[in-house]
C-alpha positions in Angstrom: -0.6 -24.5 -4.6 -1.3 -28.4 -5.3 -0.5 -29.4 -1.8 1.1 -28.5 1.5 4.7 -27.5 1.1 7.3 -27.5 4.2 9.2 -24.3 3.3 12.8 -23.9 5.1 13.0 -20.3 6.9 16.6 -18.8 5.3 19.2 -17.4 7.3 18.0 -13.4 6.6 14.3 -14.6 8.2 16.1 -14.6 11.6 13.5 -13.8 14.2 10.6 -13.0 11.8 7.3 -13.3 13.0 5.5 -15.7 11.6 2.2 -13.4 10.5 5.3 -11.2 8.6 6.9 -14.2 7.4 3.8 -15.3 6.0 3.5 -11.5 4.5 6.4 -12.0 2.6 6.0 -15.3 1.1 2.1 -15.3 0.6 1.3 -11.2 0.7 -2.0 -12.3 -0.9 -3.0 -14.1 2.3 -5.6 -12.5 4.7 -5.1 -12.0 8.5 -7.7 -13.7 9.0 -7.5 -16.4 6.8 -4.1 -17.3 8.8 -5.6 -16.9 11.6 -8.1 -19.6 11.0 -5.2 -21.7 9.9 -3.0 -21.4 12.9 -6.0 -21.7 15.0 -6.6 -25.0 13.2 -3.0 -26.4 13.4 -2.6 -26.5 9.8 0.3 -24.5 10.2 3.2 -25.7 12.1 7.3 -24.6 13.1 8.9 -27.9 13.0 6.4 -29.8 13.3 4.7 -27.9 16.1 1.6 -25.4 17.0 2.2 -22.1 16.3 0.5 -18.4 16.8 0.9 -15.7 14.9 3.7 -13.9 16.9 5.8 -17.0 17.0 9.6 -15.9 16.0 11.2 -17.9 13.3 14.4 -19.0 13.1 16.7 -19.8 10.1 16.7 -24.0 9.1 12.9 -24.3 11.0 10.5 -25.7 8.8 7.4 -24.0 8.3 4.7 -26.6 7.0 2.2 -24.4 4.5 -1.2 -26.3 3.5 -3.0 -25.6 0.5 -3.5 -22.2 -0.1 -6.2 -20.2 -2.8 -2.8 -17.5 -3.4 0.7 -18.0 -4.6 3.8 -17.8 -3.8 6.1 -14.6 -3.6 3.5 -11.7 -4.3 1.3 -13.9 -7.3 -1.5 -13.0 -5.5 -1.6 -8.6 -5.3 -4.3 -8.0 -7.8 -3.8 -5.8 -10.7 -6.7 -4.1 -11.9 -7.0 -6.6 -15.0 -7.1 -9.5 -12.7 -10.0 -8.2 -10.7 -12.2 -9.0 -14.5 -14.3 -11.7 -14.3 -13.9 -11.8 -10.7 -17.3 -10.9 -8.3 -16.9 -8.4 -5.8 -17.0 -10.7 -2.4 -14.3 -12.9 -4.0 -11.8 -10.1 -5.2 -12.2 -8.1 -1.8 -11.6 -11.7 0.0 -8.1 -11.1 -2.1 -7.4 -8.1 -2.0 -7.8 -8.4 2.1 -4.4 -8.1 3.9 -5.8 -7.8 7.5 -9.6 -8.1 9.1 -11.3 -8.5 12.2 -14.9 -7.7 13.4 -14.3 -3.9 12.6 -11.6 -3.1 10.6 -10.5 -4.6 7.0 -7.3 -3.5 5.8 -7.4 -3.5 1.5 -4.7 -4.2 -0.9 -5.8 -1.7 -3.7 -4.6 -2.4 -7.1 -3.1 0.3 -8.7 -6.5 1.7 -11.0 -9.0 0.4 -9.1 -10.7 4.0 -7.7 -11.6 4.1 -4.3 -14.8 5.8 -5.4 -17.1 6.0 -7.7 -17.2 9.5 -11.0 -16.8 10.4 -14.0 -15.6 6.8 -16.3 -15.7 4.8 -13.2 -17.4 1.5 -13.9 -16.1 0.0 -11.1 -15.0 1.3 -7.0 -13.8 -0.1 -4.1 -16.8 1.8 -2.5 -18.9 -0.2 -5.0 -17.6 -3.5 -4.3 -18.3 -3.1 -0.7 -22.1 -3.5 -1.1 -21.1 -7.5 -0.9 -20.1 -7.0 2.6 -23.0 -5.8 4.0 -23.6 -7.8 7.5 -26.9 -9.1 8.5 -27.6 -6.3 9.8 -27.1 -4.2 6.2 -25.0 -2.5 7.4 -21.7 -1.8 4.3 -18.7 -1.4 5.4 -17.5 2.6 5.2 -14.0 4.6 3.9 -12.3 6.5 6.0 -10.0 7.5 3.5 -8.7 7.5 0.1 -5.9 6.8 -1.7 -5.6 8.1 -5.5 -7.0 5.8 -8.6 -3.9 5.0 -9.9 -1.7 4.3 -6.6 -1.6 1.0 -4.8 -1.7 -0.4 -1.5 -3.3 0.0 2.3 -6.7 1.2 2.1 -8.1 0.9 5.7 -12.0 0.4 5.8 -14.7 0.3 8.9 -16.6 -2.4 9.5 -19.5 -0.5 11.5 -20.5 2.8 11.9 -18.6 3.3 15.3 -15.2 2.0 14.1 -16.0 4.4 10.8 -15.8 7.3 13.3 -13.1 6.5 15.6 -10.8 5.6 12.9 -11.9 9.0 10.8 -11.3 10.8 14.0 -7.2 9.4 14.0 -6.8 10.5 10.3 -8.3 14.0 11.2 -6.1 14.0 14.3 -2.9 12.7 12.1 -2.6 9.5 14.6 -2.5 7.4 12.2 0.9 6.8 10.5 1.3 6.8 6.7 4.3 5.3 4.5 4.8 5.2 1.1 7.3 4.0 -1.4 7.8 6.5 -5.0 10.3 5.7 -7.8 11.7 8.9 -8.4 13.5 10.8 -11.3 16.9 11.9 -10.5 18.6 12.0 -6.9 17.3 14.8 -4.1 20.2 16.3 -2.9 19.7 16.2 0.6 19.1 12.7 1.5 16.5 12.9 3.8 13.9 16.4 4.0 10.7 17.7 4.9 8.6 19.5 2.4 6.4 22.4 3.2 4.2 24.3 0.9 0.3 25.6 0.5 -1.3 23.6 -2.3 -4.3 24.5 -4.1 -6.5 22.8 -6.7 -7.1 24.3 -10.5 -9.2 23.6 -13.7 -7.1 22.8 -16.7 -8.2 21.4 -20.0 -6.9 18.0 -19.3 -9.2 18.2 -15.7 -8.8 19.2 -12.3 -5.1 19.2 -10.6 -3.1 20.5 -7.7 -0.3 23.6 -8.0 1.9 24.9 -4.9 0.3 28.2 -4.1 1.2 31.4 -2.3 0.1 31.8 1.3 -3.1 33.2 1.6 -4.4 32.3 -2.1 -7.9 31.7 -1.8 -8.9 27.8 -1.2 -5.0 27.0 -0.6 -4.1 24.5 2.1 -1.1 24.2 3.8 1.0 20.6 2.9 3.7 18.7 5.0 5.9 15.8 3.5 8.3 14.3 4.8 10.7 12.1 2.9 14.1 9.9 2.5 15.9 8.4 -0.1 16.6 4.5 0.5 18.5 3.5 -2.9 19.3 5.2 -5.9 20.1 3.8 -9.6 22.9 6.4 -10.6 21.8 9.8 -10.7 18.7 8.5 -12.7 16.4 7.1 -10.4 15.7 7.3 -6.9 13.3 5.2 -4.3 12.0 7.5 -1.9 10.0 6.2 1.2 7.5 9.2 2.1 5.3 10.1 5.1 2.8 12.7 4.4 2.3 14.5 7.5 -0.5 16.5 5.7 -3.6 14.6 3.6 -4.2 17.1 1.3 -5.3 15.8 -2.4 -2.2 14.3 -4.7 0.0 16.0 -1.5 3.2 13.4 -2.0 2.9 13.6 -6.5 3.2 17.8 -6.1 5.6 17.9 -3.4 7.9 15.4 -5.2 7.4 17.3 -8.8 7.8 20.5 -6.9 11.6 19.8 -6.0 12.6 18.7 -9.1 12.2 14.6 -9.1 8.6 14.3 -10.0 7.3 10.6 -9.4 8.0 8.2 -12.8 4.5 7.3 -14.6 2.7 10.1 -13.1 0.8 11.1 -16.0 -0.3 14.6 -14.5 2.9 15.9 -12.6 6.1 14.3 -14.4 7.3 16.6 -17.4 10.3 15.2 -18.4 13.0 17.5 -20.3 13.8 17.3 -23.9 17.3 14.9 -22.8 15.6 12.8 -20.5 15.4 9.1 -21.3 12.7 7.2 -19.4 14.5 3.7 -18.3 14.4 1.1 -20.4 12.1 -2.1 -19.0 10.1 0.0 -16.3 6.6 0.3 -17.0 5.1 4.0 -17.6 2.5 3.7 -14.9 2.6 5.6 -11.1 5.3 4.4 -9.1 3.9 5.4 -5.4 2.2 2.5 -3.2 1.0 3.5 0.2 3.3 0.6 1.8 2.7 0.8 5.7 0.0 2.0 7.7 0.0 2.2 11.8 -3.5 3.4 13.1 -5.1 3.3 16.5 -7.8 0.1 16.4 -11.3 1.3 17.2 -11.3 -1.2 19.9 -7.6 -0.7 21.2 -4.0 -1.0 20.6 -2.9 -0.7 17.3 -2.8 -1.9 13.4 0.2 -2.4 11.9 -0.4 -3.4 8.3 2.1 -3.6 5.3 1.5 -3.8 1.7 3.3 -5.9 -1.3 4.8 -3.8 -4.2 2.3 -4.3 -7.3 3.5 -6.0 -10.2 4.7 -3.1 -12.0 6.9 -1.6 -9.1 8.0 -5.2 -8.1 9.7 -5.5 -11.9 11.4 -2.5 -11.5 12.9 -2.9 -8.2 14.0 -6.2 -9.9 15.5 -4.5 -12.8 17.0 -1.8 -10.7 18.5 -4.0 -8.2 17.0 -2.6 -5.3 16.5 -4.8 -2.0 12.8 -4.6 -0.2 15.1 -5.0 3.0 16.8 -1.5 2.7 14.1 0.1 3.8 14.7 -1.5 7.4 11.0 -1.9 8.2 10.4 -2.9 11.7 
């Protein structure tokens, strides 16, 4: 932005908080970079102070000062724009919510969380430029595949590391993700339940449904409901796993027929199937929402952009963010 802009709150805004307003016009803004503004009076409802749970109401004027993100999502990072960016500076934009022990990541879709085989370049890597004073680097508590976007929720110190490891163990914390699917489930909204194991195949390791009792098998709960649907082609499912087992949501989606579009190890498309004009081939799935216990008390309650890739084809597909009915 050039300047500060006073930006009119429309009629469907009605009693938005202003930290999710903020979201959904700047979601390349950190928490705690609005923090700081607020704090600073820089931004102001009609001309007045405001704090981050101020409600908004449609014709208010919200007054937006300079900014280092765009407007309306320019700012989620794809993995080309983090080139030619240093680590400190794309984690500062990548940062959807931070305080003195949690950060909450925007992860590009293929950016890996951590480092292997043909990884250059990790989340976990980057994270050696947060290191405090006290050298200590910020830790994962969990993971989120290479080549899906969205909340990635990282400790600050090695007490909030364990207490907020201890809530994904104990399946307090509460996971939501969106998938572009192929074709329509038939019931609209389902659990999933299977064992899944893991295999060696030539083009590298992957994840079958398995018996019960196979040896190494795990047992896998999803949980799922469709939102919109293009036709009988396509299909946005929001997901929660209830389960974190390995690819859990991509094997439980290909194993009732309406495997996740761009998923280059679990979609096989039939002979007569088209793949929809204008969409990009990539993995539609982003890990949209996460609510987890804070190390230090109450709770966080973090949502996600769409990246780029899923944003053009809910544009292309007509389908409305709001439909979802977030809270």
């Amino acid at each position: 932005m050039a300047g500060v802009e006073q930006i009119k709150v429309e009629a469907g805004e009605a009693g938005m908080r202003l930290d999710r307003w903020f979201k959904a016009h700047f979601p390349g803004l950190g928490f705690g970079h609005l923090q700081k503004l607020l704090r600073s009076g820089q931004v102001r409802v009609d001309g007045a102070r405001a704090k981050s749970d101020t409600r908004v109401e449609p014709g208010q004027t919200v007054r937006v000062p300079p900014l280092a993100v765009d407007r309306k999502g320019g700012a989620p990072l794809t993995q080309r724009g983090l080139r030619g960016i240093d680590d400190a500076e794309a984690l500062a934009r990548m940062t959807l919510y931070e305080d003195e022990k949690v950060f909450v990541f925007d992860k590009p879709s293929g950016l890996a969380v951590q480092g292997g085989s043909g990884v250059t370049r990790s989340v976990d890597s980057m994270l050696e430029a947060l290191r405090n004073k006290k050298g200590e680097k910020p830790r994962l508590v969990h993971r989120l595949d290479r080549d899906t976007s969205g909340a990635l929720v990282v400790a600050r110190t090695r007490l909030a590391a364990m207490k907020l490891a201890e809530a994904f163990r104990g399946r307090d914390a509460q996971k939501t993700y969106w998938a572009l699917v192929k074709g329509v489930p038939k019931n609209r909204e389902d659990k999933i339940s299977t064992w899944i194991v893991r295999e060696q195949t030539p083009d590298g390791d992957r994840m079958r449904v398995a018996r019960h009792g196979e040896d190494g098998a795990d047992h896998a709960v999803s949980y799922y409901r469709v939102v919109e649907q293009a036709g009988q082609t396509l299909a946005w499912l929001e997901m929660e796993p209830h389960t974190g087992r390995t690819h859990q949501l991509r094997v439980h989606t290909a194993h009732i027929g309406h495997p996740i579009i761009g998923d280059p190890k679990y979609f096989e498309a039939d002979t007569n199937w088209d793949f929809p004009g204008g969409i990009q081939n990539r993995l539609h799935l982003h890990a949209r929402r996460i609510v987890i216990p804070h190390p230090g008390g109450g709770k966080i309650d973090v949502t996600a952009p769409l990246p780029p890739h899923m944003r053009q084809s809910w544009g292309l597909l007509g389908f409305d963010e709001a439909s979802a009915g977030e809270e």
